[in-house]
N, C-alpha and C positions, 0 to 999 in steps of 0.2 A: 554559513549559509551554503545548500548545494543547489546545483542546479540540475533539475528534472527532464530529463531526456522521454519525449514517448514514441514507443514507435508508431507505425501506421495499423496495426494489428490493435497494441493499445487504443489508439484513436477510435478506430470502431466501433471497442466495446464499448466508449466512455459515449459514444452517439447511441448503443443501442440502452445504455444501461438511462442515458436519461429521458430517453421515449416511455420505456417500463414507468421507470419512477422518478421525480423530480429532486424528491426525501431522499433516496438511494446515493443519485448523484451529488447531492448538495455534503452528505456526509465524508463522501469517498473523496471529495476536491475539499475539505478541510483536513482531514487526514493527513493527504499527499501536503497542503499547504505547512501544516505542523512538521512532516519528516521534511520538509526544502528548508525552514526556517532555523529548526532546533535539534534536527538530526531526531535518533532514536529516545534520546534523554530527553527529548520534548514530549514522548508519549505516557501517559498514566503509568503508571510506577505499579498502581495495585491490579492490573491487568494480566490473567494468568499465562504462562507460557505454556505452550503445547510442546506436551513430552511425549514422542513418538515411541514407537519399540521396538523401533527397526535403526539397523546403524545406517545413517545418514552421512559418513564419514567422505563417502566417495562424493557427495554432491557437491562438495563445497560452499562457497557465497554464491546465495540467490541475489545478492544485491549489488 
């Protein structure tokens, strides 16, 4: 199990995203619930990866 750090910048948008929409947020806080719970192996398996075409090498981990 991990635990979820959000910043203050996050926080914001998670207030502005669920003024927009309620469906939006309710998806995004399952999501986030499934990566704290079971990591990345928690997520759909047949879901496609985004294959960029640029070298991404220098970016490192986003996570």
């Amino acid at each position: 199990m991990y635990r979820i750090t959000a910043s203050n910048k996050f926080l914001k948008d998670l207030t502005l995203l669920k003024k927009r929409s309620n469906r939006d947020f309710v998806v995004l806080k399952d999501f986030i619930e499934i990566l704290a719970n079971e990591g990345h192996k928690g997520l759909n398996q047949n879901t496609n990866r985004i294959n960029y075409r640029v070298n991404l090498s220098d970016i490192g981990n986003a996570m």
